[in-house]
C-alpha positions in Angstrom: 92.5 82.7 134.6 90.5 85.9 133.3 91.2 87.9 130.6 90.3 91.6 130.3 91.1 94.6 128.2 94.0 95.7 130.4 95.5 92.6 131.3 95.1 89.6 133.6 92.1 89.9 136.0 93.4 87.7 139.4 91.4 84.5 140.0 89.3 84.7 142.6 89.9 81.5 144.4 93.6 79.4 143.5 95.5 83.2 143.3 94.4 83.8 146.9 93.8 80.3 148.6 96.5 78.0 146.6 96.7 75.3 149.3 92.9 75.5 149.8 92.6 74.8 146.0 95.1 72.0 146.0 93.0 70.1 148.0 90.0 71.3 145.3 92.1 69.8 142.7 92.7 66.2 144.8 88.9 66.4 145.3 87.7 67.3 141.4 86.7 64.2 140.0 87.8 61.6 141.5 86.8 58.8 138.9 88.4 60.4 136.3 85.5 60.9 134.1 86.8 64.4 132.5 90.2 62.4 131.2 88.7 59.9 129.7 86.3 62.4 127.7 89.4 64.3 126.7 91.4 60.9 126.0 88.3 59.8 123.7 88.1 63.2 121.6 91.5 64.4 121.9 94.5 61.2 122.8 97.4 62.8 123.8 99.7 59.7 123.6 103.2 61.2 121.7 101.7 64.1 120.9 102.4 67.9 122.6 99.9 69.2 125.1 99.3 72.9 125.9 97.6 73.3 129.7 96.5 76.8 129.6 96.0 78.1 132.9 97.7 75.3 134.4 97.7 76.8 138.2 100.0 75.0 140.3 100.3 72.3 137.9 98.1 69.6 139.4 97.4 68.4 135.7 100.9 68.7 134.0 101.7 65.0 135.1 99.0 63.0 133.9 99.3 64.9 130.4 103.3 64.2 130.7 102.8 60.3 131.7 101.6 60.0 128.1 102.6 63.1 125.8 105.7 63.5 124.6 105.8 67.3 125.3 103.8 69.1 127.4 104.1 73.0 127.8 101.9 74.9 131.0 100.7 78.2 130.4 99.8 80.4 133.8 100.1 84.5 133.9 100.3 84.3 137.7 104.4 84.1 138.2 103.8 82.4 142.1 102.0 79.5 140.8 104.1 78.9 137.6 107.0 78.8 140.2 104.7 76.2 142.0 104.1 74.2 138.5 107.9 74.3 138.0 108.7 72.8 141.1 105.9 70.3 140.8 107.4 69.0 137.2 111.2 69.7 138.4 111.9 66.0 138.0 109.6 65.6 134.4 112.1 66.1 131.6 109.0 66.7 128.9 107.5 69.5 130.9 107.8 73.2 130.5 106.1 75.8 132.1 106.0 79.4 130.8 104.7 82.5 132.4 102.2 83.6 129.5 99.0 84.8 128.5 96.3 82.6 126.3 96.3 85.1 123.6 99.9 85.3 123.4 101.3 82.1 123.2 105.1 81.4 123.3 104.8 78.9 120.8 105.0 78.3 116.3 102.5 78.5 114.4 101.4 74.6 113.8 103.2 73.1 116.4 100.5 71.7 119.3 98.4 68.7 119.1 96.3 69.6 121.9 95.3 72.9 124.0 93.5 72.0 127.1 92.0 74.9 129.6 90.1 73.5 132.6 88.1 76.5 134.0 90.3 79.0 133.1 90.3 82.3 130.5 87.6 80.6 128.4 84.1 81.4 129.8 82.0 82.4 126.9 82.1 85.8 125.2 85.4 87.6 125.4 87.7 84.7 124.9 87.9 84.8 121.6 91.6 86.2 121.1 92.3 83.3 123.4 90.5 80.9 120.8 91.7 82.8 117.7 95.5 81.6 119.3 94.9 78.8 119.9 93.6 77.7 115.9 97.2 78.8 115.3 99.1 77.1 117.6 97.6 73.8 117.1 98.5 72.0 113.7 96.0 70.9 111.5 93.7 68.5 113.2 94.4 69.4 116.5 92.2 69.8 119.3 90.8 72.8 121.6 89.2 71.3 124.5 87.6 73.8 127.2 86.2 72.4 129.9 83.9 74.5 131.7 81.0 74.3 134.8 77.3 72.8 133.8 75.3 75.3 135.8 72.2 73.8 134.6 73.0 70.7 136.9 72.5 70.4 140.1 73.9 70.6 143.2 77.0 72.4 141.9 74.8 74.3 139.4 71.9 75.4 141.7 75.2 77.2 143.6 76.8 78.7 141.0 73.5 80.5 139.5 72.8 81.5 143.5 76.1 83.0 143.7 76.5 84.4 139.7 72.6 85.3 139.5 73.8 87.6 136.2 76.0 84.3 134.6 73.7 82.7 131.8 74.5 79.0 130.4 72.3 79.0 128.0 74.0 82.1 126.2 77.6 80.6 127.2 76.9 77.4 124.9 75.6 79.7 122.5 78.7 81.6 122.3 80.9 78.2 122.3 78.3 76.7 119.5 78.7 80.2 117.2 82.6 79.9 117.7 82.3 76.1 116.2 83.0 73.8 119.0 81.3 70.2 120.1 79.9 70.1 123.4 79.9 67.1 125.7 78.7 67.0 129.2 80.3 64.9 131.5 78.9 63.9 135.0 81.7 63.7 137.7 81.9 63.1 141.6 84.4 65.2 144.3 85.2 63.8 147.5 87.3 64.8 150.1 88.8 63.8 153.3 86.6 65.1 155.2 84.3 68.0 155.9 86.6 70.5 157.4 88.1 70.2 154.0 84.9 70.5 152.0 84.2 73.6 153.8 87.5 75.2 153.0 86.5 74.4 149.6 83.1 75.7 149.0 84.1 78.9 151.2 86.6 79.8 148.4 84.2 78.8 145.4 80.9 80.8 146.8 80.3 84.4 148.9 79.4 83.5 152.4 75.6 83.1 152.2 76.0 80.4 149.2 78.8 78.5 150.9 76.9 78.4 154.5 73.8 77.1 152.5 76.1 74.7 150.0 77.5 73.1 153.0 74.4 72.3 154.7 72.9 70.7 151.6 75.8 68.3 151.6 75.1 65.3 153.3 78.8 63.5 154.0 81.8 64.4 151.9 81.0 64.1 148.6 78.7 65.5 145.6 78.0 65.4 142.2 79.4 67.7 139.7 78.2 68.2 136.3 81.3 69.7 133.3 80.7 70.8 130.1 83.5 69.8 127.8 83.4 71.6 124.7 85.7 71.0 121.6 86.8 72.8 118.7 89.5 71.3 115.7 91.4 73.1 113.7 90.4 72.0 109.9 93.1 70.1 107.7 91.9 71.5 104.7 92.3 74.9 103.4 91.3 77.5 106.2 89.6 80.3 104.9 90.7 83.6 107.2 
């Protein structure tokens, strides 16, 4: 999820290719690594979880197998349908059409806002991060997840494709803003190549795909994150 001046700016890949990026999201990760880096900053066991950008909703249930709440927040109405139907039978699960710098939610009332790829890419975002402080109570966790470009193979792709997007000035931005950065090395795999091929197609223009795809050797890669997190103090907070 994007955000710009005027409004919403469509994703470029789960807005277009949703069942394509299903199969992304059975393929991200497939160890778990990124949970257990948000479990060990961040438990969400009884507490209320804010997914923002919560696409389809392939997240919602492991948050909900733990949280006591947990609240998806997606400004594309045909995938909050999809996360709706996806939760139907999860009683602690809401999912709200909604922006991240408007939240439909109190002041103080959210232990932990999660955003995996989505709104929060570095400069720009920070009406989404100035929300965010105030929906979370004091103590709470901000945790954006975000691509390590820097790493490769994933990240040798990404610069080819993005030759204007800068890392180093994205963790700068994050650092500035106050947050904790953690990298966290990860594996996808898929079913097979046909499917990695859908996958990459979506991720990269042509030229990068074509040449991502050949590089792979089988079905599976490695993937480097960067987790980043901020708290919100539970002292006095000077505005």
């Amino acid at each position: 999820m994007h955000r710009a001046r005027s409004g919403v700016i469509p994703s470029p890949n789960i807005w277009h290719w949703p069942h394509v990026y299903e199969a992304e999201n059975r393929a991200q990760d497939v160890d778990g690594a990124l949970f257990e880096a948000i479990r060990s900053v961040a438990d969400w066991t009884s507490k209320t979880v804010v997914d923002i950008g919560c696409g389809s909703g392939f997240h919602l249930p492991i948050f909900a197998a733990a949280a006591e709440r947990v609240i998806g927040i997606e400004p594309h109405e045909p995938l909050a349908a999809a996360a709706r139907t996806r939760v139907a039978g999860l009683s602690n699960v809401d999912v709200r059409a909604a922006q991240a710098d408007s939240l439909p939610m109190g002041d103080g009332t959210v232990d932990l806002v999660h955003a995996r790829t989505a709104y929060f890419f570095g400069p720009g975002c920070g009406p989404g991060i100035t929300e965010a402080m105030r929906v979370l109570v004091p103590g709470g966790a901000l945790v954006v997840i975000d691509l390590d470009a820097t790493a490769s193979p994933y990240g040798d792709w990404m610069r080819a494709d993005l030759p204007h997007y800068d890392p180093a000035a994205v963790e700068a931005f994050f650092s500035v803003q106050g947050f904790d950065i953690t990298r966290v090395d990860t594996r996808w795999s898929f079913p097979n190549r046909a499917v990695l091929r859908e996958v990459l197609a979506i991720e990269f223009g042509p030229r990068v795909a074509r040449d991502a795809i050949r590089a792979v050797e089988g079905v599976s890669f490695d993937v480097r994150y960067r987790v980043h997190v901020r708290r919100k103090p539970t002292g006095i907070e000077l505005r």
